[in-house]
N, C-alpha and C positions, 0 to 999 in steps of 0.2 A: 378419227385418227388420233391416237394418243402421242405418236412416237413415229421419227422417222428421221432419215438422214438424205447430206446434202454435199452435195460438194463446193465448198466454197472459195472464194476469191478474192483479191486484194482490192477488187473494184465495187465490191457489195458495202453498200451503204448500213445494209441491216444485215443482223444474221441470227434474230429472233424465230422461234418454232409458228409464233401467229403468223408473222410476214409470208414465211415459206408452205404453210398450210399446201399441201395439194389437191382440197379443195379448188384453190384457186385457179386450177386449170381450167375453169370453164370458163377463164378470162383469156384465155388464149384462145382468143378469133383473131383470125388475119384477115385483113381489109378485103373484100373482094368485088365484083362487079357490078355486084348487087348492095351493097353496104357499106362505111367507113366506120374504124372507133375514132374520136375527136377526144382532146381532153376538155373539161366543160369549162376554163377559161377562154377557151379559140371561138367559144358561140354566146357565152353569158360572163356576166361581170359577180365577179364571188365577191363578197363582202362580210362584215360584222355587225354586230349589233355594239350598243353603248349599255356599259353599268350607270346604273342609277350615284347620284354625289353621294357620300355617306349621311347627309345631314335630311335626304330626301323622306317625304312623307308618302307612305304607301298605303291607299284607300281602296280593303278586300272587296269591301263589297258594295263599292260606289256611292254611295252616301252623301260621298264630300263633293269627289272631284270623277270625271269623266271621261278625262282622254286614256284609254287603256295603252297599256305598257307589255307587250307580249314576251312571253319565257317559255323557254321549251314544253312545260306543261299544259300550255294553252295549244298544242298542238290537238286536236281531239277527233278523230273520225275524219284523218287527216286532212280536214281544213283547219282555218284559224277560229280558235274562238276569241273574236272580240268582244261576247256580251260577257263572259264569265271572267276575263282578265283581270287581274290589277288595276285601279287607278292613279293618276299623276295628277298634280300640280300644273296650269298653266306656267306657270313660272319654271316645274321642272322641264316639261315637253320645250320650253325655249331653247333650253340650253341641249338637248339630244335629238329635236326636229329634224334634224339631216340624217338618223337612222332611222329610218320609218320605210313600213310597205306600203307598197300598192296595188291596187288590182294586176294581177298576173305573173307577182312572183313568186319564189318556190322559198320554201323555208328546208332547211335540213337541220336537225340538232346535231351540233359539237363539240359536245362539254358533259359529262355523266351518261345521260342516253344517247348513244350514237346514232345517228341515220334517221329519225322519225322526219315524216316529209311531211310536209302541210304545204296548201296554195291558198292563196289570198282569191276571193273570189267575189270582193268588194270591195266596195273605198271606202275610206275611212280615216281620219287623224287619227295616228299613232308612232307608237315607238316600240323598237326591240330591244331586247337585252345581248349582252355580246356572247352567251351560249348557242347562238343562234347565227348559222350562217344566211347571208341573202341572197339567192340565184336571181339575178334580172338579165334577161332576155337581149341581149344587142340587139341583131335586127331579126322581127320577124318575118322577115324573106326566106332567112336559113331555117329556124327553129323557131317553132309552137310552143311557148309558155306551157300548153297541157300538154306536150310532147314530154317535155323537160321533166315536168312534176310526176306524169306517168312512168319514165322513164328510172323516176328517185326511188318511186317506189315497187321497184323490180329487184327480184336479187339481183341482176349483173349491177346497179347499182349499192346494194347493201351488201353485199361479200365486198366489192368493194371500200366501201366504208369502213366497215370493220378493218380489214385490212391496213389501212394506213392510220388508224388511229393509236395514240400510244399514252402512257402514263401506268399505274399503280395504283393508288390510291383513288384517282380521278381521271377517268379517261377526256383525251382529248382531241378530237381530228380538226387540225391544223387548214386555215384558208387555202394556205398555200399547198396542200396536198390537193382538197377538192378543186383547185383552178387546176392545177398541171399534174397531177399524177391521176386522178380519177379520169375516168372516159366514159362519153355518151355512144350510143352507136347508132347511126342517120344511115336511114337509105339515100342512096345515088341512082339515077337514072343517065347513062353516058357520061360518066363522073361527077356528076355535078348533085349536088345535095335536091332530095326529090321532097318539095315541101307536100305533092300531094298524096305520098305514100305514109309523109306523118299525119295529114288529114283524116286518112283511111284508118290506119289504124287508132288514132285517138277517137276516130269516129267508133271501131270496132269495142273498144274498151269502156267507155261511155255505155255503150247499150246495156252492158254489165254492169260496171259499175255504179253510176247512179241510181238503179235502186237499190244496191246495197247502204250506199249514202244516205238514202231517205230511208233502209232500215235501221240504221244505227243510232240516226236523229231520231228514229219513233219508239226505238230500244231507252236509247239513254232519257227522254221526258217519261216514259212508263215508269224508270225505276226512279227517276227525281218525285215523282208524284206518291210512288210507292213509299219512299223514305219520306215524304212528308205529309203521307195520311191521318195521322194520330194527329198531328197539329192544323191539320186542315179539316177535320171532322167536329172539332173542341174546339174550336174559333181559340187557338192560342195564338199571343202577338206573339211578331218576331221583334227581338229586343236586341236584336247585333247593331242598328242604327242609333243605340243611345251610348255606343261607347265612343268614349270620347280619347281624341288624338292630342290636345294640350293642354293642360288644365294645372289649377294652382289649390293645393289642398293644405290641409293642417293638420299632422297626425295627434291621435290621442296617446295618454301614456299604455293605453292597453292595447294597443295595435300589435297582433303579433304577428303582420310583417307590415314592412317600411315601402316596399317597389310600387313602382305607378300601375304596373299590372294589374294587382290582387285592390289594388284602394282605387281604382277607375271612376268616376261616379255612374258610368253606365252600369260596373258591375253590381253598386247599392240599387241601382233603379230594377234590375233585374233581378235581384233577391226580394227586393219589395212587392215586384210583380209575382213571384211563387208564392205568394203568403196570401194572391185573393185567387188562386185557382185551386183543385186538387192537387196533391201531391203525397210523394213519400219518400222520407228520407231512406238511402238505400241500404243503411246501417238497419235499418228495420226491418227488411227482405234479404238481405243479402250475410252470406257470412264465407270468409277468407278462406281457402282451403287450397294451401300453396305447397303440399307435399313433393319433396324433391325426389326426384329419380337417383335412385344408390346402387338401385342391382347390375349386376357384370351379366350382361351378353352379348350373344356375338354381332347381332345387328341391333339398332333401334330406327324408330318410327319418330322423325320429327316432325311437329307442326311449325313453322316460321311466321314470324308475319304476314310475308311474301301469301303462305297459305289461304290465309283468309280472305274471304269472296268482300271489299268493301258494299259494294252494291245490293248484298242479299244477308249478308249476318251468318254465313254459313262457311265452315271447312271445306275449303275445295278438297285440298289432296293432302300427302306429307313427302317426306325426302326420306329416303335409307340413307343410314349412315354406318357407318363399325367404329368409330370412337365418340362422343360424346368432349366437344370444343369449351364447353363451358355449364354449369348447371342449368339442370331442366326441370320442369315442376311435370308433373304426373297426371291428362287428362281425364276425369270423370265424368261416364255420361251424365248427360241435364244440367253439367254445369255449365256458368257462366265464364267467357274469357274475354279479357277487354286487355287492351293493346294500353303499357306506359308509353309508346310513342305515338307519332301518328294520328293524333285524336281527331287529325278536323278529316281522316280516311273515312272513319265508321269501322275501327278497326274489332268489331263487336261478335261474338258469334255463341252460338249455343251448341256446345258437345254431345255430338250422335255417339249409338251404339257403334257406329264404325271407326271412332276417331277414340274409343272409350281404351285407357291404359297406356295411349302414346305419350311421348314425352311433351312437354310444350316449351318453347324459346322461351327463356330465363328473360325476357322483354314483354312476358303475357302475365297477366294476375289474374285468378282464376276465382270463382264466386259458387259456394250451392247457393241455390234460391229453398231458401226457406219453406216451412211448408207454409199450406192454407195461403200459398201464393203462386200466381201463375206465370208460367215460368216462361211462356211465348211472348205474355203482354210485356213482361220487366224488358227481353231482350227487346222486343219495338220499340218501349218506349225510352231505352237507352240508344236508341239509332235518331231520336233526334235532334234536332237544331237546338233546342234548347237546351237538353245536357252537352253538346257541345259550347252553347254559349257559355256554362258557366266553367269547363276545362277550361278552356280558353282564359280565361280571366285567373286559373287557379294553377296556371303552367309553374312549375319550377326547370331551375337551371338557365345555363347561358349556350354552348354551342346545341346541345342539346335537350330543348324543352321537355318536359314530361310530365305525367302527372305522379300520384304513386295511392296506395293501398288507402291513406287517411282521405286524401281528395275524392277518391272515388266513395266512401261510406261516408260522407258527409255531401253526398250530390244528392238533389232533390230531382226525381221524375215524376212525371204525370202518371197521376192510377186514380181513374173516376172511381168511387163509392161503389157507383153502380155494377155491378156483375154483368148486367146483359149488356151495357156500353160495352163494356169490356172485350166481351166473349163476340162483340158488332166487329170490332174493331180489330182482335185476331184474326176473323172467317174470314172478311178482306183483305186483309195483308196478305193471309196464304193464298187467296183466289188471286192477290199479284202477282206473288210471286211463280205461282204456274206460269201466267201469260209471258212474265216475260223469261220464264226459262224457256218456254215454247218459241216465243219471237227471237229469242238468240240459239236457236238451231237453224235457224234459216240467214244467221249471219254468215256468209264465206269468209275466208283469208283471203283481203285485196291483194297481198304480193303474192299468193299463188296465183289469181286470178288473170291479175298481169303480167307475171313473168309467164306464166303457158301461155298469153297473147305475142308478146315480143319472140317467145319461141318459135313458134308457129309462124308467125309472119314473117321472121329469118331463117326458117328452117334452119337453126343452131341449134 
């Protein structure tokens, strides 16, 4: 629905086209003798999370420090991950200890992605961030913790969501919406809330559900193993644990930059370590081929970042558009596109016959690979950790990090001598990446799943 009208009143709080969506009629259920809506402050305590001090020390990849710090991004195959989080400081968890979860509460994001639901489904020391609201359960006489969380992630939940979220630039849904304006909807037996009708059904969702759970956990280790085959084949270290978080240096007069970034001493130790394996500079395979889109017509084919598959190195789809927002460079098949944002995504992919002459986001730089070079091995061996490691160290900018065209032909990749290593080590990536195109056809959409549960059981 693009467009529609309303009749309005001096008692309307809002009178935004999202608020009023008619969509939202499928929230118009009336209580009846079989059901109530509640709003989920009446059965669970809403809460927030805490920002980290500004002065705070944040260890990605656990090295230092071990109490993980959970952020909307840690929500994943809607549990929590606490192994892949953030780390904190004893010192800093002192001071934020009283926002933490625990076994059996519901996470919803409200701050950039709206609504993504996760449940805590262990214990654990930690802490959250304040994009992050916290459902905890009053008493479970009323309401089932997996009621709740099953419940989050239904659309009668997420139309909701949306719904009352608001901002521009940065969307935000407000605690005090999810306490008192959003609603849960509880079966009743003689009025009275039937805790063994939420039994049943969490019992019914579950049967389904978790093995989608345990396919999404055997999905997402395929493609982590997939992404770090090359380096797990090559016995290459991982060298993320030599960069160092404070340190006291002395620049030279030839240093041609000054930031703790680019002079880290992890990042010397890690340039040191490319000088006793193979490698190639990508200035030696690789060459720039940034031609901008000029021609006038009536629709184009964009590729975004958004498009790009991080997980496989491959164009998902594009978007139509009829005007062109800002300059596009011009996709060729076989070449290379590597994302200046986004670098720790794997925003990395190689240009099919299908994607050949579309436009590409004026945020992609684009590469032919050279000849008497191959052009599967370059895209793998640019998907891993260790050409990230050295982005990472070679970031420029302040709100936004990036890399740019000199960073990228001055990175060193892994390319063995050998040709049959080589040609070992494509034939396996692609026999990965079948398996796990294959294993994610058999993944469902959980909020289809479970909204046609809660349908069905309420006959709504």
């Amino acid at each position: 629905m693009i467009s529609f009208s309303i009749q309005l009143n001096d008692s309307l709080k809002r009178i935004d086209c999202k608020f009023f969506n008619p969509q939202e009629k499928i929230l118009n259920i009336n209580d009846s003798e079989f059901y109530i809506f509640k709003p989920f402050g009446d059965l669970a305590y809403v809460n927030g999370g805490k920002r980290l001090s500004k002065d705070a020390i944040v260890d990605k990849n656990g090295s230092i420090y071990s109490l993980p710090y959970i952020r909307g991004e840690d929500i994943n195959n809607e549990l929590i991950d606490f192994d892949n989080a953030v780390k904190i400081s004893d010192e800093e968890y002192l001071k934020i200890m009283k926002y933490s979860l625990i076994k059996g509460d519901v996470c919803v994001t409200n701050v950039g992605t709206i609504g993504a639901a996760g449940f805590v489904s262990e214990k654990q020391e930690n802490s959250f961030s304040e994009n992050i609201a916290r459902l905890r359960v009053k008493s479970t006489e009323l309401l089932l913790p997996e009621y709740l969380f099953y419940f989050c992630l239904s659309k009668y939940a997420k139309i909701q969501f949306d719904r009352f979220f608001v901002g521009s630039l940065q969307y935000k849904l407000s605690l005090d919406s999810i306490r008192n304006e959003c609603k849960i909807i509880l079966p009743i037996t003689n009025g009275k809330i039937d805790l063994t009708k939420q039994k049943a059904l969490v019992k019914d969702v579950n049967n389904i559900v978790n093995n989608q759970f345990v396919l999404k956990k055997k999905l997402r280790k395929a493609i982590f193993d997939n992404n770090n085959f090359i380096e797990k084949t090559l016995n290459i270290l991982d060298c993320s644990k030599s960069k160092k978080t404070k340190y006291i240096s002395k620049f030279s007069s030839d240093s041609t930059r000054l930031d703790a970034l680019n002079n880290n001493p992890g990042y010397i130790a890690l340039k040191n370590y490319l000088e006793t394996i193979e490698t190639i500079s990508l200035k030696k395979c690789l060459k720039p081929n940034t031609t901008r889109e000029k021609s006038h017509k009536d629709f184009y084919e964009v590729v975004d970042l958004a498009n790009i598959d991080d997980d496989l190195g491959e164009i998902r789809n594009s978007k139509t558009v009829t005007k062109l927002d800002s300059d596009k460079i011009i996709l060729n098949t076989n070449n290379i596109v590597i994302s200046k944002l986004q670098t720790d995504k794997l925003k990395v992919a190689l240009v099919d016959e299908y994607n050949n002459m579309k436009c590409g986001s004026s945020e992609l730089l684009q590469f032919e690979v050279l000849p008497m070079f191959d052009k599967k091995f370059i895209l793998y061996a640019l998907r891993t950790q260790i050409v990230k490691q050295q982005w990472e160290y070679s970031l420029t900018g302040s709100s936004r990090m990036r890399i740019n065209e000199d960073i990228i032909l001055n990175t060193k990749i892994i390319y063995p001598k050998d040709e049959n290593i080589r040609n070992y080590i494509v034939m396996n990536i692609d026999k990965n990446i079948c398996k796990i195109k294959q294993l994610s056809t058999e993944i469902k959409d959980i909020v289809t799943i479970v909204s046609d549960i809660f349908k069905n059981f309420f006959n709504i």
